[in-house]
C-alpha positions in Angstrom: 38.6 -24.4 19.9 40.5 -24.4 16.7 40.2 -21.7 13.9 38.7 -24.5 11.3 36.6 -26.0 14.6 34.9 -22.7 15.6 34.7 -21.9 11.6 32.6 -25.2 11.4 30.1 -24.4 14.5 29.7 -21.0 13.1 28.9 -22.6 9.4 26.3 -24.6 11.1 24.8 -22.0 12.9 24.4 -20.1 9.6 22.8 -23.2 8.2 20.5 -23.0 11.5 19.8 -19.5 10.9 18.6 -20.5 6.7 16.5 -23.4 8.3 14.4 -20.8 10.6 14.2 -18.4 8.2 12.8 -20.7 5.8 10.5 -21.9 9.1 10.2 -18.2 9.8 9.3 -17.0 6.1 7.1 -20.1 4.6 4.3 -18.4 5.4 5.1 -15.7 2.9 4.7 -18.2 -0.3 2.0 -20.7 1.4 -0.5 -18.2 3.0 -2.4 -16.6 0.0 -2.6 -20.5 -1.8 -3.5 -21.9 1.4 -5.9 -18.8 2.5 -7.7 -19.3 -0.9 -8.0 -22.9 -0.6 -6.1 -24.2 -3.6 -3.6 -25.7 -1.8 -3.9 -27.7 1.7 -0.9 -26.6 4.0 1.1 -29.5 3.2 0.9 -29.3 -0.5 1.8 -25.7 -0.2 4.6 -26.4 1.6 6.3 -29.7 -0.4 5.2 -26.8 -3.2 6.9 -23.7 -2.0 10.1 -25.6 -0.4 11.0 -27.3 -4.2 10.9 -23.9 -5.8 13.2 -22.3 -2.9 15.8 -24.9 -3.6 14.7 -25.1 -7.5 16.0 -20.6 -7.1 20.1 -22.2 -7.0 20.5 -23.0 -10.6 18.6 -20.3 -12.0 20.7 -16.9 -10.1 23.9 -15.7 -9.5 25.6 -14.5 -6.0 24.9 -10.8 -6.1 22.8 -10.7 -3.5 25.4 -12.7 -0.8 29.0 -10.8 -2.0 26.5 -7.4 -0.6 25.6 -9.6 2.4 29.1 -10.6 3.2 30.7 -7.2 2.5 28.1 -4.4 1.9 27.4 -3.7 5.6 30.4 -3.3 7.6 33.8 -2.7 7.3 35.5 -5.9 6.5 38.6 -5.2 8.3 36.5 -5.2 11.9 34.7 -8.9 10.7 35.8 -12.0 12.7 34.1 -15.0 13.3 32.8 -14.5 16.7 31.6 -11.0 15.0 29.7 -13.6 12.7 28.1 -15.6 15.1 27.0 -12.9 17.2 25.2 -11.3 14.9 23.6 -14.4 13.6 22.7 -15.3 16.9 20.7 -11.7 17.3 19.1 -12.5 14.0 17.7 -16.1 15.1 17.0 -14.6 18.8 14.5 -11.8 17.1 13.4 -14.4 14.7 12.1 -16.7 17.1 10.4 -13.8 19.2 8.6 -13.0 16.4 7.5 -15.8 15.2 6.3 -16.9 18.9 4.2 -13.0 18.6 2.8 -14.1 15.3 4.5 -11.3 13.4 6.0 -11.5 9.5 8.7 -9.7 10.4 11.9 -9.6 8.2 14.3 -12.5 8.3 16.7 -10.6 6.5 16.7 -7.5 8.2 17.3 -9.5 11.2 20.3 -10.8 9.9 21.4 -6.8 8.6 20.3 -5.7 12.2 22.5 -8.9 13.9 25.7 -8.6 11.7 26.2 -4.8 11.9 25.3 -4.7 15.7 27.8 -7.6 16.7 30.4 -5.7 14.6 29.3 -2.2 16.1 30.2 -4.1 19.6 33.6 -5.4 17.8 34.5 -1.5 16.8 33.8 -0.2 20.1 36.4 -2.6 21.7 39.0 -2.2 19.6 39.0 1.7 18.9 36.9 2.8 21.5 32.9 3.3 21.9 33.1 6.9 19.8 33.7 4.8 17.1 31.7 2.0 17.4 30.0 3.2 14.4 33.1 3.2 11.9 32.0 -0.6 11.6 29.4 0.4 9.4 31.5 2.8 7.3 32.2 0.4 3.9 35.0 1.1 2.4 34.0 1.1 -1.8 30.2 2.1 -0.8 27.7 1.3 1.5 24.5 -0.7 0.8 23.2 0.7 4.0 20.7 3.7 2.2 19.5 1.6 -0.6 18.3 -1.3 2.2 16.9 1.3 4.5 14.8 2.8 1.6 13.7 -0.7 0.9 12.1 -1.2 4.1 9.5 1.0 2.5 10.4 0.6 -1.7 9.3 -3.4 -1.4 5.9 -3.0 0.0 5.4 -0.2 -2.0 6.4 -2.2 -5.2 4.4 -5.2 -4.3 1.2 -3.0 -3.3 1.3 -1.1 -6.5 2.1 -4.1 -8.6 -0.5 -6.2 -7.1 -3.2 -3.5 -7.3 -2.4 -2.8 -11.3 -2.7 -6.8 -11.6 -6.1 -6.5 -9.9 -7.3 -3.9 -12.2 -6.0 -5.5 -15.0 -7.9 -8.9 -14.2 -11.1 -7.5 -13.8 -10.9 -6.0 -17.0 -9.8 -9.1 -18.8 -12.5 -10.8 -17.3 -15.5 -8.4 -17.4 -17.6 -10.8 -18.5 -17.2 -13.1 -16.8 -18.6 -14.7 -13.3 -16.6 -15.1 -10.3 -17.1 -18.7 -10.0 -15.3 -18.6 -13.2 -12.8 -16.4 -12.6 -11.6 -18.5 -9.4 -11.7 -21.8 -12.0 -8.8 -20.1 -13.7 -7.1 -18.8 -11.2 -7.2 -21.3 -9.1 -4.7 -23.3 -11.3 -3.3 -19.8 -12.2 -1.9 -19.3 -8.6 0.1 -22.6 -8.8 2.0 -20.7 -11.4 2.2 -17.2 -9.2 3.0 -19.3 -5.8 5.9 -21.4 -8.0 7.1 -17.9 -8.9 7.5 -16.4 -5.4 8.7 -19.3 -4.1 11.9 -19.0 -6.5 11.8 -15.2 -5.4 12.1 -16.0 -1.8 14.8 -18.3 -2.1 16.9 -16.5 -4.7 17.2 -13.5 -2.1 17.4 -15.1 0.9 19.2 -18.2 0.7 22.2 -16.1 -0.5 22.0 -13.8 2.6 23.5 -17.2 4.8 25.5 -17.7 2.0 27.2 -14.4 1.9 28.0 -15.1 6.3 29.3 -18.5 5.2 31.9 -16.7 2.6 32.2 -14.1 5.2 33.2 -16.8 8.0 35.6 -18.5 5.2 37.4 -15.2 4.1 38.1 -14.1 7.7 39.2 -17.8 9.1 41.6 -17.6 5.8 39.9 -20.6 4.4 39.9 -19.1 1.3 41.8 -16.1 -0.1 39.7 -13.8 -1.9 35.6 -13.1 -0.5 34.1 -15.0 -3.1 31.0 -17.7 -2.8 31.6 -21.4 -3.2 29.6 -23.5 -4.8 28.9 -26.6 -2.0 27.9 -22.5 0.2 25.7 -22.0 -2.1 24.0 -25.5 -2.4 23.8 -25.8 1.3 21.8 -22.5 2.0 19.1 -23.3 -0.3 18.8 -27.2 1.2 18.5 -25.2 4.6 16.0 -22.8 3.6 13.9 -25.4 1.4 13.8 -27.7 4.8 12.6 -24.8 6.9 10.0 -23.9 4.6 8.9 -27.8 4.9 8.2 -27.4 7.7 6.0 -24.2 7.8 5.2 -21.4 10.4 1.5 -21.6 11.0 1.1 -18.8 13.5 2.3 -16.4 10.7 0.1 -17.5 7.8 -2.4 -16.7 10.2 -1.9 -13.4 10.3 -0.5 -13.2 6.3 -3.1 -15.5 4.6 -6.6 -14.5 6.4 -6.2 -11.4 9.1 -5.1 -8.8 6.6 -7.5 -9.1 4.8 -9.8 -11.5 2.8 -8.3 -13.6 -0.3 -9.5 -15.3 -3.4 -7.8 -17.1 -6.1 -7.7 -14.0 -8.4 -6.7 -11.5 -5.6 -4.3 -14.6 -4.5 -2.3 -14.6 -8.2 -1.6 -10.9 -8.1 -0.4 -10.4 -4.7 2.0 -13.4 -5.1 3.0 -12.4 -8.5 3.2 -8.6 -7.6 5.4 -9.4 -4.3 7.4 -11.7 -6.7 8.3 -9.3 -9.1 9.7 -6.4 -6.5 12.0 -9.3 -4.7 13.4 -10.8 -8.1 14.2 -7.1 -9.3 16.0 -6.3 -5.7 17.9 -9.7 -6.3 19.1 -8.8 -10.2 20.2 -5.4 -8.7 22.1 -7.5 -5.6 19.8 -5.9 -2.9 18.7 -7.8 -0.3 15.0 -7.4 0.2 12.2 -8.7 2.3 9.9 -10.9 1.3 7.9 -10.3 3.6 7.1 -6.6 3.1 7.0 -7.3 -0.6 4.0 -10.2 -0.3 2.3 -8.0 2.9 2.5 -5.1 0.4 0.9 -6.8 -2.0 -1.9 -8.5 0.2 -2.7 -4.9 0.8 -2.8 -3.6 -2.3 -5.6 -6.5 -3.3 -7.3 -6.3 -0.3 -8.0 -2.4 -1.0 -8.6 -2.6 -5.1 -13.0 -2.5 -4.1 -12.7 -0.4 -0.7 -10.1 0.6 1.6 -11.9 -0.7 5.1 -11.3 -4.5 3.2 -8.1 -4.1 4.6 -7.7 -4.3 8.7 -5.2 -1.6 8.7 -4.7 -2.2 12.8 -2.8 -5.2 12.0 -1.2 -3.8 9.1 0.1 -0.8 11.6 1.4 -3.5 14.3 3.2 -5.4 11.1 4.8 -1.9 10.0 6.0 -1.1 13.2 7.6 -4.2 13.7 9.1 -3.8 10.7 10.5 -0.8 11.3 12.5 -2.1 14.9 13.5 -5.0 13.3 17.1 -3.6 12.5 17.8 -2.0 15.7 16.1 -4.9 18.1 18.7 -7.7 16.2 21.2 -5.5 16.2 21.0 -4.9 20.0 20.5 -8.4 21.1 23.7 -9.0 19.0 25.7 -6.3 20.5 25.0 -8.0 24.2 25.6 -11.5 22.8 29.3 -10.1 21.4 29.7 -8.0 25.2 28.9 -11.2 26.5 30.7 -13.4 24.6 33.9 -11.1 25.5 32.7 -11.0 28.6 33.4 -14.7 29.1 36.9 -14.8 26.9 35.6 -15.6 23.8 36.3 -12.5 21.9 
């Protein structure tokens, strides 16, 4: 296969990669609106999907140039080092989905790209220094994403549970019936708002592989993020979202913990505002923790036993070997690849 040819498959793998993360992820901005009953789960989605696409013309690329070249050493980056590690990320994806589990899309993709370039390292300079793949030259984004596995939850939990506190003071006197008449039209607003969170972070994630797969196929000279990358990542994600993953807004919108259309607007706008800071800072966070963080944080605001912290454990813990699982099953799928001549 030619250089632009396997450039091309690997660019539409990517795209693959956006659609199931969308897939994988629409439960994050559909569950709490669809648990609360303000939205069926086909207006949510038609809803969430037009405010992940609406998220291109209103931020930058800061997020994708730390994508493309905040994790591992450039220099050690080919395209087969690409599409293995993409491959891990839609492998673990897909597992977890099938499980039920909101585990992170784009820790996943972290996890796939440095593993498949772990696997590159080890060929080229030997396995003790597999690791130097992940050695940045000009800084690592490496600590800052590690200490957002937990910072994001955290954020979202404690922005979500301040909302709550705030709400029931503004409306004191009022019933609950007419609490959830407001906020049932309320939570339009808070879904709209995490919608454009969600696809500001992660639709420039695919977009920062795409550059990455132009800038080392010497497509284009300098690691920078067209605009047509752009504009195809966030049709990719908006599609996926259409077309929803049910099995995880089970466990987001209704297992976790009980929601109405108050507690609905403050985990969605809590979650909301820790992923749009990570993405004017150029981290790239998780949704997920961010909304589960903040479906915790409501759940708990009259008594802790509100929330079923079993499930919340199993959803930490995967969490947690989401990095290392994707970067394994990329570091076989790059010792395979190899394996058959293709590295």
């Amino acid at each position: 296969m030619s250089v632009f040819g396997l450039a091309v498959f690997i660019i539409a793998i990517a795209l693959l990669f956006d659609y199931i993360n969308g897939f994988h992820d629409a439960a994050n901005s559909i569950a709490t609106i669809v648990a609360t009953r303000v939205l069926t789960p086909f207006q949510a989605v038609l809803w969430a999907a037009f405010f992940n696409f609406a998220a291109a013309f209103f931020f930058g690329t800061a997020v994708a140039k730390t994508v493309g070249k905040g994790f591992v050493d450039l220099s050690l980056v080919t395209p087969q080092v690409i599409l293995c590690g993409i491959a891990g990320a839609i492998i673990w994806d897909l597992i977890t989905w099938w499980l039920g589990l909101p585990t992170s899309s784009s820790h996943a993709l972290i996890g796939g790209y440095a593993g498949a370039a772990i696997a590159r390292a080890g060929m080229v300079r030997g396995f003790l220094h597999s690791f130097d793949a992940l050695r940045v030259p000009g800084g690592s984004q490496w600590p800052l994403t590690i200490a957002f596995i937990f910072l994001a939850p955290l954020i979202g939990l404690i922005s979500a549970y301040v909302l709550m506190i705030a709400v029931y003071w503004i409306f004191q006197k009022s019933s609950p019936s007419k609490m959830d008449g407001y906020f049932r039209k309320l939570q339009l607003v808070s879904a709209a708002a995490f919608s454009l969170a969600h696809g500001s972070n992660d639709a420039q994630k695919t977009a920062g592989l795409i550059a990455g797969v132009l800038f080392t196929s010497r497509m284009i000279p300098a690691f920078e993020i067209p605009g047509w990358v752009l504009m195809a990542s966030y049709t990719a994600i908006a599609l996926g979202t259409l077309s929803g993953g049910w099995r995880i807004v089970r466990t987001m919108g209704t297992r976790l913990t009980r929601l109405k259309p108050r507690s609905g607007f403050c985990a969605e706008t809590g979650a909301a505002g820790a992923v749009l800071l990570a993405t004017h800072f150029g981290l790239p966070v998780s949704t997920t923790h961010a909304i589960a963080g903040a479906i915790v944080g409501v759940g708990s605001i009259n008594r802790l036993k509100a929330v079923r912290w079993g499930i919340a454990t199993n959803i930490v813990g995967a969490w947690v070997i989401t990095i290392p699982m994707a970067a394994i099953i990329a570091w076989l799928a790059f010792r395979i690849l190899r394996f058959a001549g293709g590295a």
